[in-house]
N, C-alpha and C positions, 0 to 999 in steps of 0.2 A: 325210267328216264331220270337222269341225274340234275335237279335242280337247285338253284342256289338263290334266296330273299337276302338283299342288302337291304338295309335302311338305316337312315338316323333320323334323331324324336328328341323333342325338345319336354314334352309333358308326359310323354307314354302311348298316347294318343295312336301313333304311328309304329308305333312297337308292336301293339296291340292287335294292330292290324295286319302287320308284318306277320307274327305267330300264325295269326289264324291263314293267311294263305301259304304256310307253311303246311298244315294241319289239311287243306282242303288239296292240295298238291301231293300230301302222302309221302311213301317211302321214297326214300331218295333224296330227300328234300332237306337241304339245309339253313339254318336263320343265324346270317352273322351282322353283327354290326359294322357300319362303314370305316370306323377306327381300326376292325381287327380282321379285315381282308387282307389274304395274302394272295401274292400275283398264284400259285397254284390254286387257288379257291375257285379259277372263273374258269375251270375246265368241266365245264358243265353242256347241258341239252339243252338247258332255259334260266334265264338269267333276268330275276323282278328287281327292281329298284325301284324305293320309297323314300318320300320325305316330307315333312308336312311342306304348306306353303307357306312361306313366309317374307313379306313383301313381296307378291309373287315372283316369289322363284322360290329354288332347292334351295336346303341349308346351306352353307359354304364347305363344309368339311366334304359332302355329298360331289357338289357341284368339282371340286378339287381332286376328287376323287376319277371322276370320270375323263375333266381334262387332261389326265395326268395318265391315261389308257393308252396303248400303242397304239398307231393305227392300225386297223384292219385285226385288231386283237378279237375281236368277237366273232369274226369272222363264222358265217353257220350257226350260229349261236341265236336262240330265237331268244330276243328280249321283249318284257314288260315294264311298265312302270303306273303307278299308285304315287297319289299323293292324299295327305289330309287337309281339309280345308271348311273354313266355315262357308254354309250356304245364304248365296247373295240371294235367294229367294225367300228366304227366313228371315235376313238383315233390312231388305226392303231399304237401301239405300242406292238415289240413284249415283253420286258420287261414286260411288264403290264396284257398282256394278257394271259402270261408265271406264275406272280404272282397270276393272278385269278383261271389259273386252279388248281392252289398248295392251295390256302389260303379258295376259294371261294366268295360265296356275302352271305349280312346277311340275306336276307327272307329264304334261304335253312336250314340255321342255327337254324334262330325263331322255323319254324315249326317242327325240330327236338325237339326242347328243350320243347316245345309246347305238342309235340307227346309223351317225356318221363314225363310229368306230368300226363299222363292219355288222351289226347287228340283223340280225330279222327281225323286223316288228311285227308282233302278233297284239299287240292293244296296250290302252292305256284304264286308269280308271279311278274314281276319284271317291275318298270316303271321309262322309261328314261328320266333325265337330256340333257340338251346340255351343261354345265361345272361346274365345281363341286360345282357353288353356282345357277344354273342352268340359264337360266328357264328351265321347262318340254318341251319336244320334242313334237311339235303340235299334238295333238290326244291323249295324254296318257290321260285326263280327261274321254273322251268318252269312250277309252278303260275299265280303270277301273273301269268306272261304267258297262260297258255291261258283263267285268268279276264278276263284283261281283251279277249279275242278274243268273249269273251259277250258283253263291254258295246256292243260295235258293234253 
């Protein structure tokens, strides 16, 4: 199966995370940045999109990225999407956790927008910081590689 990880990362964070479901996906699997996608790049079997959250939502380069998709260009193409994000269960603020349920996080977002280009959505999935320049909370590497061993 031929699959393609986008993402862009503001600390590495989400890069990080990108690789390893690269790594857990295996052969075939390609890791490009959102700056250096070329329209041939998305002729793929599965197509991950990543990006931290921030304000929730996607980065804008990410976000511009997808708007800027033909229609129906994913057409059969099972998409995913990952974001990173700190957890409002660790931050224990209710301000915060009050703005997430209203605004959201961006991986729910991606694979919507994902999904109205023609996409299949096969999941979404979210992996934690410990603050907002992070590092990653012990285990999301393994995580994400073992979630992205679902996606095949």
């Amino acid at each position: 199966m031929k699959s393609l990880v986008i993402y862009d990362s503001v600390f590495g964070n989400t890069k990080k995370i990108a690789q390893s479901i690269v790594d857990g996906l295996g052969e075939g699997s390609t890791l490009i940045h959102v700056s250096d996608v070329k329209p041939g790049d998305l002729k793929v079997d599965l197509l991950v999109v990543g990006s931290p959250t921030r304000a929730f939502n996607a980065m804008p380069t990410l976000n511009a990225f997808v708007a800027a998709l033909p229609a129906n260009s994913l057409k059969s193409v099972r998409v995913a999407s990952f974001d990173t994000r700190v957890d409002v269960e660790v931050v224990k603020s209710k301000v915060l956790t009050t703005m997430v349920k209203f605004f959201g996080y961006a991986g729910e977002k991606i694979l919507k927008k994902l999904a109205s280009k023609g996409g299949i959505s096969v999941g979404t999935n979210a992996f934690y910081v410990l603050d907002k320049e992070g590092p990653l909370k012990d285990g999301e590497i393994l995580r994400a590689q073992e979630w992205a061993k679902q996606l095949n």
